[in-house]
C-alpha positions as CSV (number, residue, x, y, z in Angstrom):
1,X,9.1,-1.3,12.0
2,X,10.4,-1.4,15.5
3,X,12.1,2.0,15.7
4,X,13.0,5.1,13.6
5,X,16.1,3.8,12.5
6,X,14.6,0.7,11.2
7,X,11.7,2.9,9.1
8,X,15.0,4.5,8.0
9,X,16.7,1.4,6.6
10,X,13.3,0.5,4.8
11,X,12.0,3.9,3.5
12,X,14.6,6.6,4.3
13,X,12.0,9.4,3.2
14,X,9.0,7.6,5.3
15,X,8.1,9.6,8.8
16,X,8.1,8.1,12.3
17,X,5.6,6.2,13.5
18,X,5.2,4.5,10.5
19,X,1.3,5.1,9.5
20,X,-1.4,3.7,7.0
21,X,-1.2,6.6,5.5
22,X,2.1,6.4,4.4
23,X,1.9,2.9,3.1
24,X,-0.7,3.7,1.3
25,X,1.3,6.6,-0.6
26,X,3.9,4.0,-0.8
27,X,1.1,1.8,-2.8
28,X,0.1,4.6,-5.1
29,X,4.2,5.4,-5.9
30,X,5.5,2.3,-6.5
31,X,4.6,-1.0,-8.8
32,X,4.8,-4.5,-8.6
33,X,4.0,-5.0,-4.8
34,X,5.4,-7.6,-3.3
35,X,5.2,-9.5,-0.2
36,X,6.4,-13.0,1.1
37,X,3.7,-14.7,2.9
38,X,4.9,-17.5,5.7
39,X,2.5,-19.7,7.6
40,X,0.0,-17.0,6.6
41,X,1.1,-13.8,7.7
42,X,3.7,-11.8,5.6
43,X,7.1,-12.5,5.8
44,X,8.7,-10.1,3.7
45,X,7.8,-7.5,0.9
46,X,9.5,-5.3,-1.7
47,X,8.5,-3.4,-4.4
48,X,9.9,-1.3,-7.6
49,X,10.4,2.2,-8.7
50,X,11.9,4.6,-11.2
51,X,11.5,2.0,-14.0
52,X,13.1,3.0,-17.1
53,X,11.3,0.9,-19.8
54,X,14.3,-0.6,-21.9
55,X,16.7,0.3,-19.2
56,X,16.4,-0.5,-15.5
57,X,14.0,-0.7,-12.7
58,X,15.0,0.2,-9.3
59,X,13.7,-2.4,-6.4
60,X,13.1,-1.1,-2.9
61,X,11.9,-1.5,0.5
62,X,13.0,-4.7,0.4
63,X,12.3,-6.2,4.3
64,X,11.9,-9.2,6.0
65,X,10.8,-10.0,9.6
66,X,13.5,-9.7,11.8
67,X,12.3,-13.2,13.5
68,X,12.3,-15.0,10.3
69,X,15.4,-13.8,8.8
70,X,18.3,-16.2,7.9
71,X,16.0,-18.5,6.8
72,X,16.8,-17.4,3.1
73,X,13.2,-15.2,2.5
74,X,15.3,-12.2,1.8
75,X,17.7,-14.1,-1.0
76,X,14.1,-15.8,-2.3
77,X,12.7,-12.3,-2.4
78,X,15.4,-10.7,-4.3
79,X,15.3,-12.7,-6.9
80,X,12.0,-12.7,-7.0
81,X,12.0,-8.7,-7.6
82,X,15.2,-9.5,-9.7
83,X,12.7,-11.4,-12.4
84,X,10.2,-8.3,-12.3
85,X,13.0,-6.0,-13.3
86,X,13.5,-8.0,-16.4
87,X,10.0,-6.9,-17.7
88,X,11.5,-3.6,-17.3
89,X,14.8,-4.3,-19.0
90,X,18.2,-5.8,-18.6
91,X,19.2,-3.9,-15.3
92,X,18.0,-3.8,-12.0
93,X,19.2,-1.3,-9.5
94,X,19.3,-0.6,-5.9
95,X,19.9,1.7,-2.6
96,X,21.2,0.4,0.1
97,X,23.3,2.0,3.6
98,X,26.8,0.7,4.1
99,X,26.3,-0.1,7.5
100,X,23.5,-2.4,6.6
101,X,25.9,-5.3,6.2
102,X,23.6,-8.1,5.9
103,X,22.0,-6.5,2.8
104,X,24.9,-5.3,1.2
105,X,26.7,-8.9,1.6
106,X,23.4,-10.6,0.4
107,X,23.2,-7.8,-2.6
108,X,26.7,-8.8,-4.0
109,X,26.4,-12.5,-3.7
110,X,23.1,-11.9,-6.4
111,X,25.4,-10.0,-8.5
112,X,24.8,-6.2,-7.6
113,X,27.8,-4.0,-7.8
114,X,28.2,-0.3,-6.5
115,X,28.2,2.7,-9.2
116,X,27.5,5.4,-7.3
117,X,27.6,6.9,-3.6
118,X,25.7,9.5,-1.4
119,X,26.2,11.1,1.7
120,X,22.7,11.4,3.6
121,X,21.7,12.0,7.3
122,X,20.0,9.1,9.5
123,X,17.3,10.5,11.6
124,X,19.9,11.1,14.4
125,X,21.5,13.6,11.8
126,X,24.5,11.5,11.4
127,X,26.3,11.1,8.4
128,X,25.6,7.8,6.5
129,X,26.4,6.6,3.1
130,X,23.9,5.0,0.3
131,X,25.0,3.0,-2.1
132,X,23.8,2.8,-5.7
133,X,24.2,-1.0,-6.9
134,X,23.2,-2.5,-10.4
135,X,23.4,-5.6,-11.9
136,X,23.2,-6.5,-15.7
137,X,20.0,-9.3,-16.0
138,X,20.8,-10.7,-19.3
């Protein structure tokens, strides 16, 4: 994470500077940890919460290094996390910012759809909307 805004994008409720600390709560919250590893150091990572046995599993953080990006990583990644949420049942779920274009475009091309929006402030206290997306696994 390069700046606030960018910890925002990943982990809205994270704290800036981003610390070990933190990740490690992260760890203890969240399940199936992933992370993308590209000429030996990590390239991306992701993870899954509020699983719903049956149901749905949400995946988040989903990042990828900035200088790698484009490269198809993130799309890799997604479906990756994608094949987790099956274990958890036919739906997987998502949050993600409007004005985060690039992940929003690469989110619909997999399939995900909105279903729900939220008005939350960005750590400049501007309004920004998150966007709920799903898509049906089976």
């Amino acid at each position: 994470m390069q700046s606030a805004e960018d910890l925002f994008l990943f982990w809205p409720s994270g704290a800036w500077p981003l610390t070990p600390k933190q990740l490690e709560r992260l760890a203890r919250e969240r399940i199936e940890l992933t992370a993308v590893v590209v000429d030996g150091k990590v390239a991306g990572f992701s993870n899954l919460y509020g699983a719903e046995p049956g149901e749905f599993a949400f995946i988040g953080n989903v990042v990828v290094d900035p200088k790698l990006r484009g490269r198809g990583i993130g799309r890799e990644l997604m479906r990756h996390m994608m094949a987790l949420c099956r274990n958890y049942g036919p739906e997987a779920r998502l949050s993600v910012f409007a004005e985060n274009r690039p992940a929003l475009l690469l989110y619909l091309s997999l399939g995900f759809r909105p279903y729900a929006a939220t008005v939350l402030e960005d750590p400049s206290g501007a309004a920004v909307v998150q966007l709920e997306m799903a898509v049906r696994l089976d």
